[in-house]
N, CA, C and O atoms as a Tinker XYZ file with bonds, in Angstrom:
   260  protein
     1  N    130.755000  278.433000 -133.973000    73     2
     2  CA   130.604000  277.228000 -133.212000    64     1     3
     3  C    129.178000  276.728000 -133.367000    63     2     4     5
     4  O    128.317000  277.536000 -133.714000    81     3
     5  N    128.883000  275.550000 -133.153000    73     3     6
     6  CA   127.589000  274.777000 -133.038000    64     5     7
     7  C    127.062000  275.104000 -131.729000    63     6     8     9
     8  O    127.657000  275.211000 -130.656000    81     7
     9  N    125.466000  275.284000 -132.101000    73     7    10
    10  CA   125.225000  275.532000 -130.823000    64     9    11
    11  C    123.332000  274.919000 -131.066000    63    10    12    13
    12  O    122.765000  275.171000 -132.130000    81    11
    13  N    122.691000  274.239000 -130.072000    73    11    14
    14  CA   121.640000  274.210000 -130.214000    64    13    15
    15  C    120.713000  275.108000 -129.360000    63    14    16    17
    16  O    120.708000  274.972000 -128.136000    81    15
    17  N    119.923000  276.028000 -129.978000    73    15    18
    18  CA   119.130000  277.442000 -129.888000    64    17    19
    19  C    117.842000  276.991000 -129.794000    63    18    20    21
    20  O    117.382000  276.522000 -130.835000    81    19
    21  N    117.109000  277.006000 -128.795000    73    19    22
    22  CA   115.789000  276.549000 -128.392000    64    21    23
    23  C    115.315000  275.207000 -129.505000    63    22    24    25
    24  O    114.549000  275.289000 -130.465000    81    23
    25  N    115.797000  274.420000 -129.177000    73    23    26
    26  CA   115.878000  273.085000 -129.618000    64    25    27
    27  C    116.614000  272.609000 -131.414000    63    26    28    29
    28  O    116.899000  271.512000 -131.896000    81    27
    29  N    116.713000  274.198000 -132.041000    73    27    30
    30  CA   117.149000  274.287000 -133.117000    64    29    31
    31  C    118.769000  274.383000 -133.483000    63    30    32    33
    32  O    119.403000  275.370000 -133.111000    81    31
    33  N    119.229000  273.618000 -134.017000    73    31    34
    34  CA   120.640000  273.306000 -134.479000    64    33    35
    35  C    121.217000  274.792000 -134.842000    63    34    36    37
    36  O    120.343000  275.433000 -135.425000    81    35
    37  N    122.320000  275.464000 -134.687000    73    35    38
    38  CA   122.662000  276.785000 -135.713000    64    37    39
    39  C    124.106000  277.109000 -135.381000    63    38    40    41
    40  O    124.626000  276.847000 -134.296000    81    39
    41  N    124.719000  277.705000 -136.411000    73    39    42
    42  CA   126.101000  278.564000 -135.848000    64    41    43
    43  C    126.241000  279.689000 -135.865000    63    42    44    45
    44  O    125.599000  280.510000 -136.520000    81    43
    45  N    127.371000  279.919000 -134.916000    73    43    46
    46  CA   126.913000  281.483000 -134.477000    64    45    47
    47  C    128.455000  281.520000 -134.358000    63    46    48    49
    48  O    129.320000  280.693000 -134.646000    81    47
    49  N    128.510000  283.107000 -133.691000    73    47    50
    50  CA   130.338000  283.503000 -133.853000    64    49    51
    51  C    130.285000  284.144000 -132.039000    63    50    52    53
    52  O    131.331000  284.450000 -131.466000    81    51
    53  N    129.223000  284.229000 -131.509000    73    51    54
    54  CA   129.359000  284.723000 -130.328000    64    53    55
    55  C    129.880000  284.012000 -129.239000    63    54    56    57
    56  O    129.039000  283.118000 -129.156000    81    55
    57  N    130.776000  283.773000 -128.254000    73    55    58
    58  CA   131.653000  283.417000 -127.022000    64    57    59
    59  C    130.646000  283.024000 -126.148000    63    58    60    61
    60  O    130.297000  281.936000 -125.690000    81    59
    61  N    130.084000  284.700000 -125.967000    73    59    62
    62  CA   129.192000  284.436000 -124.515000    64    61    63
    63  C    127.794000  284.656000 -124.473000    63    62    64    65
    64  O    127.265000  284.875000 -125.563000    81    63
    65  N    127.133000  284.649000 -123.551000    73    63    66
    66  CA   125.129000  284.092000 -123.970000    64    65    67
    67  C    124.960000  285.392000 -124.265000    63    66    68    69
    68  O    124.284000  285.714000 -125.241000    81    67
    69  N    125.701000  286.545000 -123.257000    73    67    70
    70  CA   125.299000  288.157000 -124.102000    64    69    71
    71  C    125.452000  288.692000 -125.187000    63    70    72    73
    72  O    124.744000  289.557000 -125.704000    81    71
    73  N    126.884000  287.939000 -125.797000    73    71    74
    74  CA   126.983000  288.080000 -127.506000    64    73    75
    75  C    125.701000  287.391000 -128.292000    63    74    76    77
    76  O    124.956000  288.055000 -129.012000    81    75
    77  N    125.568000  286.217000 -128.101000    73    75    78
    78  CA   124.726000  285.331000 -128.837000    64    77    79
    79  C    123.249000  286.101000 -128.516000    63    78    80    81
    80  O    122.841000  286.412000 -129.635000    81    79
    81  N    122.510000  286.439000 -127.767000    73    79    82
    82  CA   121.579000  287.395000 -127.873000    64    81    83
    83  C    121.361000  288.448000 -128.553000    63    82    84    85
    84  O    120.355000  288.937000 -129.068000    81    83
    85  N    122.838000  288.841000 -128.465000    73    83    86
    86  CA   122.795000  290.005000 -129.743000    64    85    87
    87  C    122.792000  289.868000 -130.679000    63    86    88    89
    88  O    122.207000  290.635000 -131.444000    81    87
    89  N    123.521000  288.703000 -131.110000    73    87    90
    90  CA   123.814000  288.158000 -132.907000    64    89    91
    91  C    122.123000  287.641000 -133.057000    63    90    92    93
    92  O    121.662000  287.798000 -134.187000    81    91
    93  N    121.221000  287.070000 -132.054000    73    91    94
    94  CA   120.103000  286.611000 -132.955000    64    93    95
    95  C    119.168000  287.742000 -132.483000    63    94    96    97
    96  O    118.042000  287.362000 -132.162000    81    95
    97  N    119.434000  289.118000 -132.376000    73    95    98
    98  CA   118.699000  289.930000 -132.315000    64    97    99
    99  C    117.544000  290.207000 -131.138000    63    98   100   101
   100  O    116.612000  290.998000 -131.286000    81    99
   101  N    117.822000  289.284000 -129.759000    73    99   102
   102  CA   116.807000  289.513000 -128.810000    64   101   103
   103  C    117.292000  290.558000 -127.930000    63   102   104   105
   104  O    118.503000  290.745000 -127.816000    81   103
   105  N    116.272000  291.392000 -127.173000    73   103   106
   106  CA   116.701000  292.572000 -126.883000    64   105   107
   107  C    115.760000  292.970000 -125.339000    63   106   108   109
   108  O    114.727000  292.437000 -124.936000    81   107
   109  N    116.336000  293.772000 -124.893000    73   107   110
   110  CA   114.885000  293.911000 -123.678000    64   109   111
   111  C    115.385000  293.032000 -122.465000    63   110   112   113
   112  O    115.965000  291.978000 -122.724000    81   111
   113  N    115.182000  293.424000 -121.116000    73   111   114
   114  CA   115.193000  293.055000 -119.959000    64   113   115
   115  C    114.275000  291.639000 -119.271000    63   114   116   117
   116  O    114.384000  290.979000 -118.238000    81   115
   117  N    113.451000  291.616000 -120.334000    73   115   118
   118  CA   111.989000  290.200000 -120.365000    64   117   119
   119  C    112.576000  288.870000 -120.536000    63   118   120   121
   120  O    111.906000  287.837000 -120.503000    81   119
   121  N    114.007000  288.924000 -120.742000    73   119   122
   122  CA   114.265000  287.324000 -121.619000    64   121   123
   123  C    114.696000  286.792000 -120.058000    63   122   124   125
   124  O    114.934000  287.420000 -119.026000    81   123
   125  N    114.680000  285.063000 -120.434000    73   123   126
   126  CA   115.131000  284.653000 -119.146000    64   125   127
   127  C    115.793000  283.352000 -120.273000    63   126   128   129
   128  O    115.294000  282.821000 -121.265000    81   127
   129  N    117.004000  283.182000 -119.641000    73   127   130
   130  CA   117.957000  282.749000 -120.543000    64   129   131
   131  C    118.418000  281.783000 -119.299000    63   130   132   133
   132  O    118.494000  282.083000 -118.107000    81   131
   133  N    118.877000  279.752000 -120.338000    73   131   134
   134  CA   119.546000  278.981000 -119.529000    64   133   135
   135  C    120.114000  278.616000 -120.284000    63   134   136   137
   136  O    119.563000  278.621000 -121.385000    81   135
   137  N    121.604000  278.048000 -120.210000    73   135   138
   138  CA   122.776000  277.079000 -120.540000    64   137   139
   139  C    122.675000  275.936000 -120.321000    63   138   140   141
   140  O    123.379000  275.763000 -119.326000    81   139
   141  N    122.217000  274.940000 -120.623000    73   139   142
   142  CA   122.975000  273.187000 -120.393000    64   141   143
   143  C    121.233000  273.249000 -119.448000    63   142   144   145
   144  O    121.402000  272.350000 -118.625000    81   143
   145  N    120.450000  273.557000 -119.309000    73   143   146
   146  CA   119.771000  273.303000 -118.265000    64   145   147
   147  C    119.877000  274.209000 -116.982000    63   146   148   149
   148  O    119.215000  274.104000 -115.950000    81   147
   149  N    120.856000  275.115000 -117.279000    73   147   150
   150  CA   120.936000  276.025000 -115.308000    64   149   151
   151  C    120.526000  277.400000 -116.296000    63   150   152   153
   152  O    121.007000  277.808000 -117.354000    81   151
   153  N    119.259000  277.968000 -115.309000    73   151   154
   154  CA   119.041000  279.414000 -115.438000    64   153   155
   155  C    120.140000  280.114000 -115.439000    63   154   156   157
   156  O    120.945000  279.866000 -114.542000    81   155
   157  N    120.442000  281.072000 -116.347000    73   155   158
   158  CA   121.802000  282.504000 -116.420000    64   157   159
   159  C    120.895000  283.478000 -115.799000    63   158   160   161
   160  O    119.726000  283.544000 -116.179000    81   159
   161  N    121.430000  284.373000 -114.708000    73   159   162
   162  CA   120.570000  285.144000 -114.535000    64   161   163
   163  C    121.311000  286.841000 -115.720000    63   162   164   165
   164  O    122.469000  287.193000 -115.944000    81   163
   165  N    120.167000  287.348000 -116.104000    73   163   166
   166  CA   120.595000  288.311000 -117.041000    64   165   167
   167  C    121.609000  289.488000 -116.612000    63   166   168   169
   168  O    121.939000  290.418000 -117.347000    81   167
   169  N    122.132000  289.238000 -115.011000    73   167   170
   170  CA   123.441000  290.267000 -115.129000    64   169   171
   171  C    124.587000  289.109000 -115.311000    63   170   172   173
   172  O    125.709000  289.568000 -115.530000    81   171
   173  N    124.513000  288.088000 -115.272000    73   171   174
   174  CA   125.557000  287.245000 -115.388000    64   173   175
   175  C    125.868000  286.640000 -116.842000    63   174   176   177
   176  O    126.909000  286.010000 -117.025000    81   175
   177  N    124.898000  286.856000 -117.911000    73   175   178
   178  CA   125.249000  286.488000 -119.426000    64   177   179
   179  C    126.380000  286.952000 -119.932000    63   178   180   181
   180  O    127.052000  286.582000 -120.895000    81   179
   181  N    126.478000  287.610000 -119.343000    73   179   182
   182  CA   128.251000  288.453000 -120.195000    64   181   183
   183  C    129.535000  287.624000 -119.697000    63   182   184   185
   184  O    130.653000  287.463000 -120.187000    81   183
   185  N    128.873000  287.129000 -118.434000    73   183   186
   186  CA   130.319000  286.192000 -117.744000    64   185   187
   187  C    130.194000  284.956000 -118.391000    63   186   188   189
   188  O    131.277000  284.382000 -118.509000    81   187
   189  N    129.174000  284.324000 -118.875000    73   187   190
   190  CA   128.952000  282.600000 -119.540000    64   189   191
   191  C    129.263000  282.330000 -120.957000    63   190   192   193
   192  O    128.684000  282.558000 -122.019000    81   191
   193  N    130.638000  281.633000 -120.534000    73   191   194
   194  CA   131.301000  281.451000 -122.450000    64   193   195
   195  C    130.835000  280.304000 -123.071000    63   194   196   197
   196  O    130.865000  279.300000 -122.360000    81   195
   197  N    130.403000  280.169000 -124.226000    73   195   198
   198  CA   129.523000  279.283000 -124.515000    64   197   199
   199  C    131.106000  278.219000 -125.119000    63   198   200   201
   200  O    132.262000  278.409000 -125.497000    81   199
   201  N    130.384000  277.373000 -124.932000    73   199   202
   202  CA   131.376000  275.724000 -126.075000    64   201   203
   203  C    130.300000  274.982000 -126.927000    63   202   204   205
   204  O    129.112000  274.713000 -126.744000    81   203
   205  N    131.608000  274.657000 -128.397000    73   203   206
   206  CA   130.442000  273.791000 -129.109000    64   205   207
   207  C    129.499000  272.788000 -128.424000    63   206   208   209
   208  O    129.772000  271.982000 -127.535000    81   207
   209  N    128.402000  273.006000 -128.999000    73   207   210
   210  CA   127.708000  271.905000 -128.610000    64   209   211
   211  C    126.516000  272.240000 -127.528000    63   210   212   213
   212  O    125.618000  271.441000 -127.263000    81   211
   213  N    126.658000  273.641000 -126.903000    73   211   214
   214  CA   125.850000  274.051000 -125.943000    64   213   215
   215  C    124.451000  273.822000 -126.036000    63   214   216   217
   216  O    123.994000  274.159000 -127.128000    81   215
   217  N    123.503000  273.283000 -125.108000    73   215   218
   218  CA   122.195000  274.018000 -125.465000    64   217   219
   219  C    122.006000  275.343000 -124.239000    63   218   220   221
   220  O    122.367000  275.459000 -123.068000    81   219
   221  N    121.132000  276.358000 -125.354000    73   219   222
   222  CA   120.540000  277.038000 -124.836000    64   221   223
   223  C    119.434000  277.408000 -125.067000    63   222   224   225
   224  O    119.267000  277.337000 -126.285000    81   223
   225  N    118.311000  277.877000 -124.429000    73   223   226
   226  CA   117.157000  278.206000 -124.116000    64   225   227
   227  C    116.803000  279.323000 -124.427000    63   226   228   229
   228  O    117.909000  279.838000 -124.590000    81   227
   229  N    115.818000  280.389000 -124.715000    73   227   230
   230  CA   115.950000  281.562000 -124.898000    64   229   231
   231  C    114.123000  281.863000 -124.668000    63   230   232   233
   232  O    113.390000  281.823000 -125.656000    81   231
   233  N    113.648000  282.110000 -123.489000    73   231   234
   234  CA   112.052000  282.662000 -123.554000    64   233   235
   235  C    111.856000  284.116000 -123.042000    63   234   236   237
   236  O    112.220000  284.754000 -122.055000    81   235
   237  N    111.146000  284.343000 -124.114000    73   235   238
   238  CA   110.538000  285.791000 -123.812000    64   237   239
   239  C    109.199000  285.884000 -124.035000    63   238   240   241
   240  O    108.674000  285.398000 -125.036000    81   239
   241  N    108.354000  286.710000 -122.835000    73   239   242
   242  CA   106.847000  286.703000 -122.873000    64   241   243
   243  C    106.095000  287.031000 -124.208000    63   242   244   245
   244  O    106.617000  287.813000 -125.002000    81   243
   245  N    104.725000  286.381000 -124.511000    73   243   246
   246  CA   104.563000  286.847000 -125.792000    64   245   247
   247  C    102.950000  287.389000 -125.296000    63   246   248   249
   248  O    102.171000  286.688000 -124.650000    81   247
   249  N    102.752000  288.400000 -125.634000    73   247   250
   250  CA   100.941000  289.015000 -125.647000    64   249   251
   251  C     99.633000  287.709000 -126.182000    63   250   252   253
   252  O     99.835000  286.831000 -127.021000    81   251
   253  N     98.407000  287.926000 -125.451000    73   251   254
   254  CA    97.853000  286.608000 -126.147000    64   253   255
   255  C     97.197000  285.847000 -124.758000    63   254   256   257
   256  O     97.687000  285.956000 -123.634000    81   255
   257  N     96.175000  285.183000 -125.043000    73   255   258
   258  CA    95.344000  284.758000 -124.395000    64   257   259
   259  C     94.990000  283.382000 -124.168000    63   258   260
   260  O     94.048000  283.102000 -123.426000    81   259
C-alpha cells in the first residue's frame, strides 16, 4: 500500500503502525509514533491498521547539541 512516511512517499506490505516499524527497521521504546495527525501511543500500534494513503510520522531522539 501507499503510504506517506515522515513526509516521504513509499510502499510497504505492513497493515498496522507495529508492522510498518518493523518493515522500516525502527526499534526501541524512544519512538513516538502518529497516524493522520493523532499521537498512537506505543502499546496501541499493534491495534492501528493503516489504509492507502496514510500519513505517518515516525520521531526518535537523536544525541547532539
Amino acid at each position: 500500500m501507499k503510504l506517506i512516511v515522515n513526509g516521504e512517499a513509499l510502499e510497504a506490505k505492513a497493515t498496522t503502525l507495529d508492522a510498518l516499524l518493523r518493515e522500516l527497521d525502527y526499534e526501541g521504546g524512544w519512538l513516538a509514533t502518529a497516524l493522520n495527525g493523532d499521537v498512537v501511543p506505543a502499546a496501541e500500534r499493534a491495534e492501528f491498521r493503516l489504509s492507502d494513503g496514510d500519513r505517518i510520522e515516525i520521531l526518535s531522539p537523536m544525541q547532539g547539541g
